[in-house]
C-alpha distance (Angstrom), angle and dihedral (degrees) to the residues before:
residue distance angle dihedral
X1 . . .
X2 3.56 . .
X3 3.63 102.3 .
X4 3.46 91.1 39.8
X5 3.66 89.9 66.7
X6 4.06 92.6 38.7
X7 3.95 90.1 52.8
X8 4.55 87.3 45.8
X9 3.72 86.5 57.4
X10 3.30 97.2 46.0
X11 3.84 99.8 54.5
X12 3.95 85.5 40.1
X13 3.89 86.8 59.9
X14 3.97 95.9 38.7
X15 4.31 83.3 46.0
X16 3.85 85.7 54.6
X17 3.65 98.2 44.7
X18 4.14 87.5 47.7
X19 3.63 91.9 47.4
X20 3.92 97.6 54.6
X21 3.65 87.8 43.9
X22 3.54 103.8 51.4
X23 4.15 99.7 31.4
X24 3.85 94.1 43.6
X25 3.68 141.2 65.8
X26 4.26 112.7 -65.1
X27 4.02 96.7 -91.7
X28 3.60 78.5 -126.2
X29 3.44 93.9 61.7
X30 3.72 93.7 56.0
X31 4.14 90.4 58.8
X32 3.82 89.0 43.1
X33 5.12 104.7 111.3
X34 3.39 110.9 -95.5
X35 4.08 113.3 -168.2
X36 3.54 145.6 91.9
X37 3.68 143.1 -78.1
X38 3.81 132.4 -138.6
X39 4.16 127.1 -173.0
X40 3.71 120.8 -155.3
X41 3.61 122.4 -145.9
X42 3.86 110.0 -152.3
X43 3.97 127.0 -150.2
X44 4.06 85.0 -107.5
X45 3.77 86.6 50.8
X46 4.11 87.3 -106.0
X47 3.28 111.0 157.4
X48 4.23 127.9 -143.4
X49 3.79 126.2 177.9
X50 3.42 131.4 -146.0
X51 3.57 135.7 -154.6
X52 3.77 136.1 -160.7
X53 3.98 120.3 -168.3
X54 3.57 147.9 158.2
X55 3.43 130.5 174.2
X56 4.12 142.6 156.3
X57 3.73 133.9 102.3
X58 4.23 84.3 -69.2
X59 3.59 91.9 27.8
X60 3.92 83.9 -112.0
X61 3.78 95.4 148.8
X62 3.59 120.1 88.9
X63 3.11 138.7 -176.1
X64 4.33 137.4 174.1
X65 4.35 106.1 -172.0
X66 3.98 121.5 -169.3
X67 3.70 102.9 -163.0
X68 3.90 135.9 162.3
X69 3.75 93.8 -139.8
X70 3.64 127.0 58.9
X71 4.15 104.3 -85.9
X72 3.78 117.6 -109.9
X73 3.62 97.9 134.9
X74 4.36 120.7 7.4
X75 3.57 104.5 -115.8
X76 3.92 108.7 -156.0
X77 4.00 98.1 -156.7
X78 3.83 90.7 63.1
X79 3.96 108.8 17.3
X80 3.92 135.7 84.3
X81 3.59 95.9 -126.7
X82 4.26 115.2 -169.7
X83 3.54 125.8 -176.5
X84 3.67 113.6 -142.9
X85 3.48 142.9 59.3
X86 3.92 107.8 -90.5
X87 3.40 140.0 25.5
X88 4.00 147.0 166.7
X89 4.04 127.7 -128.6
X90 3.31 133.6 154.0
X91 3.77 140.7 -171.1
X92 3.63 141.2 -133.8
X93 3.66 122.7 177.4
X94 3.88 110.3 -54.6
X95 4.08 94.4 -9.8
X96 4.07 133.5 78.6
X97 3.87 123.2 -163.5
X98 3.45 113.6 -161.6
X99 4.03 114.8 -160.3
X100 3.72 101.1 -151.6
X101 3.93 145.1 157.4
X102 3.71 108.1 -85.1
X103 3.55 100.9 -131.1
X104 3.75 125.4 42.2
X105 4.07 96.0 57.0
X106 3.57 142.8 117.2
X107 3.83 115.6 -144.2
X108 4.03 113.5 -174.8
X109 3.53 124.9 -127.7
X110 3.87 88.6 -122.0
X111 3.46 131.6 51.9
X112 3.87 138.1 -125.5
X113 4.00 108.1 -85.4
X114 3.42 104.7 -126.3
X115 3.82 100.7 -0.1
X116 3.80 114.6 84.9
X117 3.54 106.4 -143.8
X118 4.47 115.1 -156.3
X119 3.83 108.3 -164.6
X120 4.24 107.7 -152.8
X121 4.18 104.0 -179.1
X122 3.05 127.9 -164.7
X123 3.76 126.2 -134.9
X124 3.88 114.6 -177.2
X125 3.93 132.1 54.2
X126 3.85 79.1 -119.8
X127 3.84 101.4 60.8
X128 3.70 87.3 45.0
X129 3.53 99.6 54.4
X130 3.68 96.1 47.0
X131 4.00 84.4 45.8
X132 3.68 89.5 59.5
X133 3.57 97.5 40.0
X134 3.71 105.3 40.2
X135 4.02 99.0 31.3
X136 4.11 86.3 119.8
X137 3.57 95.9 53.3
X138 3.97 93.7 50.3
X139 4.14 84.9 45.1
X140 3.55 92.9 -113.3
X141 4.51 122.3 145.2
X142 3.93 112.8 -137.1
X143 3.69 129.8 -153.4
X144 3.62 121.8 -160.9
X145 4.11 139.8 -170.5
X146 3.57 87.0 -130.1
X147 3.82 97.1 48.2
């Protein structure tokens, strides 16, 4: 009687697991970036693109990527890569500022060719709220994960 009702559970559970398997979503598919990308046309028709991702089982994993090339794959020798979910830039002729978290970021070694790029970071909880509250009033563009 007792393995009877061991081995019933068992195939109940492995039934279950099947199920969500093969009636849902590949697993895989669930991991796979979700987000949004942006291109920015500079006054010397330069061109930078920008992309916006999370991804994970929670979607926990974010990631914002300034890049000269179109974005397949971040590349950490030539991109501005920023860990987090929002932040602020904004451009003026030839030059980006990006208002960012201080920590959490990958600066290359080289620069943008033609595009100068200003780094601002900020360091408290503080300046990053009022960042991502304010960033209209100080004329600044955002671009979010969630956008």
């Amino acid at each position: 009687m007792k393995k009877a009702f061991i081995i019933i559970v068992v195939l109940i559970i492995l039934f279950g697991v099947f199920s969500i398997f093969y009636f849902s979503k590949s697993p895989i598919e669930e991991l796979n970036k979700k987000g949004t990308n942006r291109i920015l046309v500079f006054s010397n028709k330069d061109t930078l693109y920008i992309s916006a991702s999370s991804w994970g089982l929670a979607g926990n994993h974010q990631e914002i990527v300034f890049s000269e090339n179109p974005i397949t794959i971040p590349n950490k020798e030539t991109d501005y890569i920023f860990y987090t979910d929002e932040i602020q830039y904004k451009t003026d002729k030839n030059t980006l500022t990006i208002y960012a978290p201080q920590s959490g970021k990958n600066i290359p070694k080289t620069s943008f060719k033609n595009i100068e790029v200003v780094f601002k970071g900020l360091k408290t909880y503080d300046e990053i709220r009022d960042y991502n509250t304010n960033y209209q009033k100080y004329g600044l563009q955002r671009i979010s994960v969630y956008d």
